[in-house]
C-alpha positions as a Markdown table, in Angstrom:
| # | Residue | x | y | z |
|---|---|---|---|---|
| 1 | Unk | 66.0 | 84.0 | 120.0 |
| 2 | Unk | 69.8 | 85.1 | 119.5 |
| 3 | Unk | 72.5 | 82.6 | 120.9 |
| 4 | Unk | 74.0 | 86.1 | 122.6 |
| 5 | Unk | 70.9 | 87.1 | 124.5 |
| 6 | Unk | 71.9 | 85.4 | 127.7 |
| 7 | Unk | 75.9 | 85.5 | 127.3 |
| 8 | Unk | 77.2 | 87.2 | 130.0 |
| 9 | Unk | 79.7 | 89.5 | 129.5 |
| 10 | Unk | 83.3 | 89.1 | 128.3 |
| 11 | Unk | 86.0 | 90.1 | 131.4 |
| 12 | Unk | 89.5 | 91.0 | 131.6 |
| 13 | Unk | 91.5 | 88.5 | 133.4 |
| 14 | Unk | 94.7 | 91.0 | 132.6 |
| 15 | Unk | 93.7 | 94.0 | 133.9 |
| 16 | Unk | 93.2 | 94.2 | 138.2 |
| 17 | Unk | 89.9 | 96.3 | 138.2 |
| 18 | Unk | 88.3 | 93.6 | 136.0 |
| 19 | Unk | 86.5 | 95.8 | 133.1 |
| 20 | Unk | 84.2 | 94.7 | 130.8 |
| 21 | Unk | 86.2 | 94.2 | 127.5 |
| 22 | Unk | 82.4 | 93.8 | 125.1 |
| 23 | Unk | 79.5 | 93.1 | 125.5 |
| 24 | Unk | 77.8 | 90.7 | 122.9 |
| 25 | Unk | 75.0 | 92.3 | 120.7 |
| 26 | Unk | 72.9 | 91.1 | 118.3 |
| 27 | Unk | 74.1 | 90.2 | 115.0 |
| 28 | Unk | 72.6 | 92.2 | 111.8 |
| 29 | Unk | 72.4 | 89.6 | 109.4 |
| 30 | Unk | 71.9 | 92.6 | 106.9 |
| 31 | Unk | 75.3 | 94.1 | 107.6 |
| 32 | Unk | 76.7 | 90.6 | 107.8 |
| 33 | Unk | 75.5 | 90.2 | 104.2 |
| 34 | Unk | 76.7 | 93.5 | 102.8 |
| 35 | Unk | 80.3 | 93.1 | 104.2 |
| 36 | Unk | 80.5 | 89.4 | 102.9 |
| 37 | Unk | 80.0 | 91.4 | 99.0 |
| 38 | Unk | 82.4 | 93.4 | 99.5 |
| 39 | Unk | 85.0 | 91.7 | 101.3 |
| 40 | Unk | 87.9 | 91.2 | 99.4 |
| 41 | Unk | 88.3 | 88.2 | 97.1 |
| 42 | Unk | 91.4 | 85.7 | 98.4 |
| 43 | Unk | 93.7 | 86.0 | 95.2 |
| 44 | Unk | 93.2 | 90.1 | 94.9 |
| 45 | Unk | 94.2 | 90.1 | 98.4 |
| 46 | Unk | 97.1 | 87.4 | 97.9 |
| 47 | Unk | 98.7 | 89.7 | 94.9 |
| 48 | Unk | 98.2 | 93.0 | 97.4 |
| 49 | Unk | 100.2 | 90.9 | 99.9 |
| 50 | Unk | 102.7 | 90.1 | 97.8 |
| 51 | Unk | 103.1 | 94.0 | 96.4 |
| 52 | Unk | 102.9 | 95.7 | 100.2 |
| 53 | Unk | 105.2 | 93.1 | 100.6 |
| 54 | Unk | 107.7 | 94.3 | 98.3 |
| 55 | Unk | 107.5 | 97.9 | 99.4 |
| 56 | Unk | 108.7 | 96.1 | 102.7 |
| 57 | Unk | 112.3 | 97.0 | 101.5 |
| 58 | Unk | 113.9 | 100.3 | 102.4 |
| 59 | Unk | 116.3 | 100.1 | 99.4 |
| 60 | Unk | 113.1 | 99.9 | 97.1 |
| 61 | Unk | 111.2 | 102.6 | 98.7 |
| 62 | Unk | 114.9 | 104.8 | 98.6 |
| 63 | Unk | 114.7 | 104.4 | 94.8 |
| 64 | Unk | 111.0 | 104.7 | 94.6 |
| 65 | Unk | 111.4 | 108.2 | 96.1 |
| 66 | Unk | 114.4 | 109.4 | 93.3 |
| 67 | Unk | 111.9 | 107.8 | 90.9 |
| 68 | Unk | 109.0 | 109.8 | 92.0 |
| 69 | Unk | 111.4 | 113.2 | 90.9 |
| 70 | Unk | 112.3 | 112.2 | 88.3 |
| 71 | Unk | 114.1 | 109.6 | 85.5 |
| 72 | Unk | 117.5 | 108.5 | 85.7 |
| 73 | Unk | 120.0 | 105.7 | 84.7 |
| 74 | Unk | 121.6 | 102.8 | 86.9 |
| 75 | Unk | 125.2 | 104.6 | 87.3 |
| 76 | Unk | 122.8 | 108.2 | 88.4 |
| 77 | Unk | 120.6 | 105.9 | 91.0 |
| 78 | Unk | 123.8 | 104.4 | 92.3 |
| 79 | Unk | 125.5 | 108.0 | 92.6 |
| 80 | Unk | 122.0 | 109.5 | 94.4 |
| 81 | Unk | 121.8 | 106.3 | 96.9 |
| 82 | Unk | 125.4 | 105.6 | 97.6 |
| 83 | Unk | 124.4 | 102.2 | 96.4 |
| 84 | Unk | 126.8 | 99.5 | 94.4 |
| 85 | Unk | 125.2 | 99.6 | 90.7 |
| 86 | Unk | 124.5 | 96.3 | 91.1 |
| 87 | Unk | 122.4 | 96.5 | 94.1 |
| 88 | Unk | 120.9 | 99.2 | 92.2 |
| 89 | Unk | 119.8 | 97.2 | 89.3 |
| 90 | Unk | 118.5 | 93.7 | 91.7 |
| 91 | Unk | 116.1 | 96.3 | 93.3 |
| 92 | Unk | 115.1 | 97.6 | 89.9 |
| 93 | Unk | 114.5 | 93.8 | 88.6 |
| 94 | Unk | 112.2 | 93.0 | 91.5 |
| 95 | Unk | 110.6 | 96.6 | 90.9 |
| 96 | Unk | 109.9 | 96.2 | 87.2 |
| 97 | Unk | 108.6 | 92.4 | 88.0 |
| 98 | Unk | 105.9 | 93.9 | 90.1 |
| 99 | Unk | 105.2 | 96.4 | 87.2 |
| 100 | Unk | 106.3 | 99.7 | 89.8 |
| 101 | Unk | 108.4 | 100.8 | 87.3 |
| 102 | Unk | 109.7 | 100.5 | 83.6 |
| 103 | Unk | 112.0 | 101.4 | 81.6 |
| 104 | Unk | 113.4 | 103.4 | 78.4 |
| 105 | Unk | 116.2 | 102.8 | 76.3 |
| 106 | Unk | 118.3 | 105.5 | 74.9 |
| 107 | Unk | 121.0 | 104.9 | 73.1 |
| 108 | Unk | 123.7 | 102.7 | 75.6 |
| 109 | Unk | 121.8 | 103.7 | 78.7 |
| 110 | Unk | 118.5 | 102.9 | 80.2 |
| 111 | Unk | 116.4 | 104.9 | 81.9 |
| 112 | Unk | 114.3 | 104.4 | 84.9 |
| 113 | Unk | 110.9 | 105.6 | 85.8 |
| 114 | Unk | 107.6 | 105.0 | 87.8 |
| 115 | Unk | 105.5 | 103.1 | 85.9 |
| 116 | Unk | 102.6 | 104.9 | 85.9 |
| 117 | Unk | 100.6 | 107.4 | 88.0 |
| 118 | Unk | 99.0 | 105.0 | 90.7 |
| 119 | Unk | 103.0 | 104.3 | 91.8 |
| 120 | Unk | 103.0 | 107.6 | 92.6 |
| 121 | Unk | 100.1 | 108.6 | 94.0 |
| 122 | Unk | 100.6 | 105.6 | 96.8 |
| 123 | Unk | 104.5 | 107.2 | 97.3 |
| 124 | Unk | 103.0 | 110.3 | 97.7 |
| 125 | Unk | 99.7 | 109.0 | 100.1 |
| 126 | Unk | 102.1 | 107.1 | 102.2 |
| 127 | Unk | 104.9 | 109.9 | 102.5 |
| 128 | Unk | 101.8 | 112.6 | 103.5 |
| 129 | Unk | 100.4 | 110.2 | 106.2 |
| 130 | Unk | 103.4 | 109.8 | 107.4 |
| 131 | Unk | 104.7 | 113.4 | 108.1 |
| 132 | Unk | 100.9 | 114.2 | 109.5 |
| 133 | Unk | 101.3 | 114.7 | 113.4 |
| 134 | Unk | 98.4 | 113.8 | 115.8 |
């Protein structure tokens, strides 16, 4: 016998008219099982965390979307963003940390760029959903 089959209802206390909020069914321990393999593992979704996290940051994201055009040096992403250079290059520490972007070396100036194609897909994914209307 399932421990549901003679709950009654669950009721809204908040709403005046009283509707029935659910209405407890039995549990597929087959679906139950299925989900539990593919739920995601606590350090995977510690480290995803910790990158949305990061992404949290409109200065980051402002960079991210020069970035996702193309390559440029401190003084150029400072100029673009009407940012201080040094603000400029905090954000771009914390960036390369997380491995969002890296970096080239050309003569006295370095050069910034996504680090590889997944950084920009997820730019791109989260710019389209965005500007999608209902």
């Amino acid at each position: 016998m399932n421990v549901f089959s003679s709950a009654k209802p669950i009721k809204s206390t908040e709403n005046k008219n009283d509707l029935i909020l659910c209405k407890p069914h039995q549990i597929e321990p087959e679906l139950i099982e299925t989900c539990k393999t593919q739920i995601l593992a606590s350090d995977k979704a510690q480290k995803m965390a910790e990158f949305f996290s990061l992404l949290g940051d409109s200065n980051r994201l402002r960079i991210l979307s020069v970035l996702a055009q193309q390559e440029l040096c401190v003084c150029d992403l400072a100029a673009t963003l009407d940012m201080s250079e040094s603000a400029v290059s905090h954000q771009l520490r914390t960036l390369k940390v997380m491995r969002l972007v890296g970096y080239q070396k050309r003569g006295r100036k370095v050069f910034y760029h996504l680090l590889d194609h997944h950084v920009l897909e997820l730019y791109r994914s989260v710019a389209e959903h965005l500007d999608e209307t209902d």
